[in-house]
N, C-alpha and C positions, 0 to 999 in steps of 0.2 A: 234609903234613897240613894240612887245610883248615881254618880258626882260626871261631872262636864266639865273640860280641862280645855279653852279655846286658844290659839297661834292667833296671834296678828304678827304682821311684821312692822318693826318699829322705825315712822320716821317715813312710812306709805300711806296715801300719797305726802302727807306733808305730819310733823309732831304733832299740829294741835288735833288732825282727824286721829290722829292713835288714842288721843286723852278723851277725846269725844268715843269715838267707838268703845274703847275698854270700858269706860263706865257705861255704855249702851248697854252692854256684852253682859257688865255683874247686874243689872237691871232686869234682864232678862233671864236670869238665871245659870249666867256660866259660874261656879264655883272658884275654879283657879283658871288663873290666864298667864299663858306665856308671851310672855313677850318678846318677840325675837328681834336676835342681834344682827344687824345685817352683815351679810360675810360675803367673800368674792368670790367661794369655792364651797359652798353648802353642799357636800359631799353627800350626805343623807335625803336630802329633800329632793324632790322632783320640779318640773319646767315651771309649774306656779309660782310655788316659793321663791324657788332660782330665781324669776323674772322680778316679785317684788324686791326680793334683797339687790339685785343689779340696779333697780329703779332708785331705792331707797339709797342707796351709795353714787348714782347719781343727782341723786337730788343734795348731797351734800353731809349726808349723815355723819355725826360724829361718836363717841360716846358721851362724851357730854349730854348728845341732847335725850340719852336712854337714863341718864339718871334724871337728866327732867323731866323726862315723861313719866318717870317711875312713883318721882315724887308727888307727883298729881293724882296717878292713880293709885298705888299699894294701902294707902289706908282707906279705899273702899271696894276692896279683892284682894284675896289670895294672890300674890304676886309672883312667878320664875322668870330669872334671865332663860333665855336661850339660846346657846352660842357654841361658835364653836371653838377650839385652845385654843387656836389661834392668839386672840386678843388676850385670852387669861394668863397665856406664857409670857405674853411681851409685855401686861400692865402689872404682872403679879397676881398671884390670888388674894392678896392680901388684899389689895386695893380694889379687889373689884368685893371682898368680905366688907369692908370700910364701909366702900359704896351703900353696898344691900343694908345693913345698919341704917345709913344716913339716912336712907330713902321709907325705908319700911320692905324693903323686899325678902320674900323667905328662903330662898333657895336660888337653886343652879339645874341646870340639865345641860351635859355635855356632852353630843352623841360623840362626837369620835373620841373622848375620853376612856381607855379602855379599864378595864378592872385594877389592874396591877398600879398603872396609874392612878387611877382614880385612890388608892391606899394610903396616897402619898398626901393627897389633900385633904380625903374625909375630919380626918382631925380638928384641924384647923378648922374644917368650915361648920362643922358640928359643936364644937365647941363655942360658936359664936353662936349657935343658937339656930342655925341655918341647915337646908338639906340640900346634901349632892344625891340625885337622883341616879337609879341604877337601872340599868336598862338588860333586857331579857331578848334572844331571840329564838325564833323556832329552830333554830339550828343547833343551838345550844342542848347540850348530855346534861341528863340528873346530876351527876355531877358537880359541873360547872353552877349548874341552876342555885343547887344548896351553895356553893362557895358564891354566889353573887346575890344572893336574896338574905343570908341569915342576919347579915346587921345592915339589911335595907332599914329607909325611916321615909318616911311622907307617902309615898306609893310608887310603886313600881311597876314602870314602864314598859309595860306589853308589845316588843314590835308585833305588827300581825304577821308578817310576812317577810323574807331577805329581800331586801330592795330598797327604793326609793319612795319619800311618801307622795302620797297620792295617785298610783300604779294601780290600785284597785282591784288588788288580786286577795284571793282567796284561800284560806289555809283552814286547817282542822287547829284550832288551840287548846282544847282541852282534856288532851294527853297533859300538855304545856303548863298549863293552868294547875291541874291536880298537882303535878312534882311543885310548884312553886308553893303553893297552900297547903304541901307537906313540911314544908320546911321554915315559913314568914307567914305571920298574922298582917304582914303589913300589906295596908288595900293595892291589889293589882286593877292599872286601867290598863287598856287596850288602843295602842297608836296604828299609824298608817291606817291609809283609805277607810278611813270611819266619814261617813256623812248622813247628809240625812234618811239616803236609802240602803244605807247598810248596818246605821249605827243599832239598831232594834239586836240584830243576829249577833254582832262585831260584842255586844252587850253579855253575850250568857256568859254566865259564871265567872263571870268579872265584875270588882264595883266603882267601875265611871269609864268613862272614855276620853280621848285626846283628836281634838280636829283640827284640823289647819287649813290645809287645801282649800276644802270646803268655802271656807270662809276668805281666805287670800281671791280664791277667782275671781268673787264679787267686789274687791276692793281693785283689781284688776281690770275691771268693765266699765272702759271709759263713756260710755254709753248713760251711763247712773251719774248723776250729782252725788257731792259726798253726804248731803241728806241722806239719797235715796238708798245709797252701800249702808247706811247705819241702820236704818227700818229693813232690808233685807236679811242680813248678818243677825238682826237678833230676831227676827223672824226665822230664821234657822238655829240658830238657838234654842228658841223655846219649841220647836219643832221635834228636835232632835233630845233634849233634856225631856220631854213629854215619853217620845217612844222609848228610850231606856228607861223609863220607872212604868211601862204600862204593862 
């Protein structure tokens, strides 16, 4: 069974619709759910994301209220922060490891955390039981591939494509695929522009996928009550969770 990794952005529109949606979400079948940190410069993401993290940091976000969302929901999902150093340079990692304990959360994903870097904290964060996720791109040589995959842990993160997510662009990944599952048994999903009309393809030779866009646009549409964003979003869910395992 091919696993579904859902982004909401934390704190859009307001904490208690993130506690509501997340549980919608493992309800309907998303396996692990990121929950993203809002940040002022989400380098990696595209105009969606960008737009809820702006919204969500004006609406007052703190982290404070990510470990209280976190605590409501981690003990019924798989739980990731998702942020960028930013905040983990200026609170410590230690205390955002604290946190993930306190709360039930399992891990990290830190796109602009690069390899070398990322060396520095694996220990730590591993040692408490938690995963720093390690990210692949198609740009990336065999090489690099085997020095960034061999002591991956939880799953490794498939960019689809050099870009921003939700660009919706298209690449061949299974030159990519094969050097990775030469060298790690550990489950690869596949990010960027995965949605419901691409995650079926985005799916071959991978096991799960990572959405976000997808699912921000409609929390984005003011047009929806935040009922209606919860019955939509996991209506894309079991959508999308449906055509990766058919």
């Amino acid at each position: 069974m091919k696993k579904l990794v859902a982004y909401i952005t934390t704190g859009f529109p307001s904490l208690e619709f993130t506690v509501d949606a997340a549980l919608a979400l493992a309800d309907a079948g998303v396996d692990t759910l990121e929950l993203g940190m809002p940040f002022s410069d989400p380098v990696a993401d595209g105009p969606v994301i960008e737009a809820a993290n702006l919204k969500a940091l004006q609406n007052g976000f703190k982290l404070e209220h990510l470990f209280d969302a976190s605590a409501k929901i981690a003990p019924h999902i798989d739980t990731l922060w998702m942020g960028y150093f930013n905040p983990f340079y200026h609170k410590g990692m230690e205390h955002f490891i604290k946190k993930a304990k306190e709360t039930g959360v399992n891990g990290f994903i830190i796109p602009d955390l690069p390899l070398e870097e990322a060396k520095l904290y694996k220990p730590s964060v591993e040692n408490a039981g938690l995963s720093l996720i390690d990210f692949i791109a198609p740009t990336d040589s065999e090489a690099r591939i085997k020095e960034i995959v061999t002591d991956a842990k939880k799953f490794i993160y498939l960019v689809a494509y050099a870009g921003i997510t939700g660009a919706g662009k298209s690449e061949d990944l299974q030159p990519i695929i094969t050097n990775i599952k030469k060298y790690s048994q550990t489950p690869v999903y596949v990010g960027f522009g995965v949605d419901q009309n691409t995650a079926k393809e985005k799916a071959q030779g991978v096991d799960g996928v990572i959405v976000g866009s997808a699912f921000v646009k409609v929390l984005l549409d003011e047009s929806l009550s935040n009922t209606q964003k919860i019955t939509k979003i996991s209506a894309i869910a079991k959508e999308i969770k449906e055509k990766i395992n058919s």
